[in-house]
C-alpha positions, 0 to 999 in steps of 0.5 A: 815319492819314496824310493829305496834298495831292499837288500838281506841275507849277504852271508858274507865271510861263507866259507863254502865246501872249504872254499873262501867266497870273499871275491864273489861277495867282493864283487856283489857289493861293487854291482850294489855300489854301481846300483846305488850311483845309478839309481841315487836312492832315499834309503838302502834297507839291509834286513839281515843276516849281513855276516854268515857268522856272530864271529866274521873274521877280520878279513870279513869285516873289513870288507864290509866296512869298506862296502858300506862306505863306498855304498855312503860315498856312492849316494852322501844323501842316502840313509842306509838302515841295516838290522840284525839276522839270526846270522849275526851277533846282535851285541857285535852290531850295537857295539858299533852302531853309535860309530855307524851314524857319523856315516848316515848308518843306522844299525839295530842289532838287538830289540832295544828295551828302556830301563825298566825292561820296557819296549824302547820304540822309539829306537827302532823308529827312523825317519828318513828325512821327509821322505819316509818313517821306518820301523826296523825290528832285528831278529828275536825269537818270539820268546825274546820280544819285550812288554809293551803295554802296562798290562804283562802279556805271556811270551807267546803273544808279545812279537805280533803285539810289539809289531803293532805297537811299533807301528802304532807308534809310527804312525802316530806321528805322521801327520803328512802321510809318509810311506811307513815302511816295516822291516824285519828277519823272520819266517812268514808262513806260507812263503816258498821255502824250495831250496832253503833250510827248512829249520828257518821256518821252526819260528815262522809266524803268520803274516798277520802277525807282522800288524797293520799300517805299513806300505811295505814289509821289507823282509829277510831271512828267507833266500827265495825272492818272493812277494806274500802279498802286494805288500809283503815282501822276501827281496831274497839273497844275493847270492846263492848260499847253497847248490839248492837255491836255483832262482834268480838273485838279486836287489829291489828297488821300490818306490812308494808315492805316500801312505796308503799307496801300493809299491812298485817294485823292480829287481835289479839282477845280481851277476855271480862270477863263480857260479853255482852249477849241480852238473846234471843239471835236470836229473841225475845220471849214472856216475860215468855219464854225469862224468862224461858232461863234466868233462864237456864244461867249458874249461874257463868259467870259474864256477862251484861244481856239484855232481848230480849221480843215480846210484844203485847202492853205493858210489864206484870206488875212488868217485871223489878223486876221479870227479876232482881229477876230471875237473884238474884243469878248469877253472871249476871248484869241485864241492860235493856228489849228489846221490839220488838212490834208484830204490826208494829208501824204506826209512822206518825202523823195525821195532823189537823189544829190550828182550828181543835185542840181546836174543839177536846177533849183532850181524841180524841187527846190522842188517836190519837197520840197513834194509829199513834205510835202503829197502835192501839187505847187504850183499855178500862183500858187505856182509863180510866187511861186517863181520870183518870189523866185528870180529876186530872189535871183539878182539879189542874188547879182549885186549 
């Protein structure tokens, strides 16, 4: 039986809305620590985006190094495998992987190549004791991946071909029937992106092209924990990265009895001890109703706050100061409004000609653009304030 944590997508060293997140980061890697000691694990796969950065600061590196030896110490007999995410600096993470192993750490930060610029499989090839093999691929862009056959293949074939050829190659050595586990950073089609930066999926590859002859795909790099197949799985992130990734968050734990056997897989829930609230929570209200329920949050729990308004046109006048002040005496973090607009924006762009523009004032141009945006023309203020700053302009353009 094969057991391990499946974890990505730490982020750590996130500075959010201004605000340094290293005490909550600090406190999930302490209940990663406890999950460790409990469960006592083969192996603890970290599949990416460990850092927020290429570039953490000092301060965030050195939590780091201080988690993944007290996680080390937590469980001696465990293997910790970490791979690169499109977060993270794959040449900083080499630089110190060779350091890493004296602590049982295998870290790949880029996909390694031998000298004549072929794929190097055997690097990213880990036994884990006699328990299992792992084929670890960090994050590349598919133009990235290098040959692995004698015969060239074009760019856009050679990620799914160096999958199977990894996997083709740790299999071929497994004459005992271990449990092959695969791990990777990237998007798989057809996953539930709901609150995620829909740019992680510009890259995304059907899951067939992940290849054949793994038990388990331990995947990173989308926040949304989720399974593709039986198979095929995102653990999902820790912690939330954003006001939109409402859903629960935590770490896998998965057993795999020999090759061929379906995992078992079971989440062990990742407590935030500063939250991420959107306040209302069900569906914006009017500025001074979502104000009012502001008001009403308990006093004590620390969280991050983002304000979920309905707004005609425009927020009232000093909304930002009045929502911090609201807060002045919580323990709450204010960060953002959310505007949701009562009229449907149009969102399309009247097209004219070149000749046609210059025959047109600057002001009939304006609000043009303004009802295409919003569906509505400007009101008199508006209008003025217009023709306020173009009249400052043409006056500077005179000096």
């Amino acid at each position: 039986m094969f057991k391990f944590i499946h974890t990505s997508d730490w982020h750590l060293g996130q500075i959010f809305y201004g605000y340094d997140r290293s005490e909550e980061q600090e406190d999930f890697l302490h209940q990663l620590v406890g999950i460790v000691r409990k469960h006592q694990p083969d192996a603890l796969l970290v599949s990416g985006d460990i850092f927020h950065t290429p570039a953490p600061s000092n301060a965030t590196v050195s939590l780091y190094v201080k988690a993944m030896l007290e996680i080390h110490k937590a469980c001696p007999t465990m293997s910790i495998i970490v791979i690169a995410g499109n977060h993270d600096s794959a040449s900083r993470l080499d630089s110190d992987s060779p350091l890493w192993r004296l602590a049982g750490v295998s870290v790949l930060g880029g996909i390694a190549r031998k000298e004549n610029g072929m794929a190097d499989l055997e690097r990213h090839t880990i036994n884990v004791g006699d328990k299992a093999i792992v084929a670890a691929v960090p994050f590349a862009y598919p133009s990235s991946f290098p040959q692995t056959g004698e015969e060239p293949l074009p760019t856009d074939q050679r990620q799914q071909a160096y999958f199977q050829a990894l996997l083709d190659h740790a299999n071929s050595a497994n004459d005992e029937g271990l449990p092959v586990v695969l791990m990777a950073h990237l998007g798989v089609k057809g996953c539930d992106i709901t609150g995620h930066d829909t740019i992680a999926m510009m890259e995304a590859v059907g899951v067939g092209a992940l290849g054949e002859g793994y038990d388990y795909a331990a995947l990173g790099h989308i926040h949304r924990p989720q399974n593709l197949t039986s198979r095929v799985r995102y653990c999902g992130t820790p912690l939330a990265v954003s006001f939109d990734e409402q859903c629960e968050h935590s770490v896998s734990i998965v057993e795999i009895d020999h090759h061929g056997a379906e995992p078992v897989v079971q989440t062990k829930r990742i407590k935030n001890i500063k939250p991420l609230h959107t306040v209302p929570a069900d569906e914006p209200k009017e500025f001074e109703e979502a104000l009012k329920q502001l008001a009403s949050l308990d006093a004590t729990e620390p969280a991050y706050i983002r304000l979920n308004v309905l707004v005609e046109q425009y927020l009232p006048t000093a909304a930002q100061e009045r929502t911090a002040m609201a807060l002045a005496d919580k323990a709450c973090r204010f960060c953002d409004i959310k505007k949701t607009l009562t009229t449907t924006p149009l969102q399309q762009t009247t097209q004219m000609t070149l000749e046609e523009f210059h025959h047109k004032e600057p002001f009939d141009i304006a609000n043009q653009y303004f009802k295409d945006m919003l569906g509505i023309e400007m009101n008199e203020q508006q209008q003025e304030m217009f023709n306020h700053v173009y009249r400052l302009v043409k006056e500077g353009g005179r000096q």
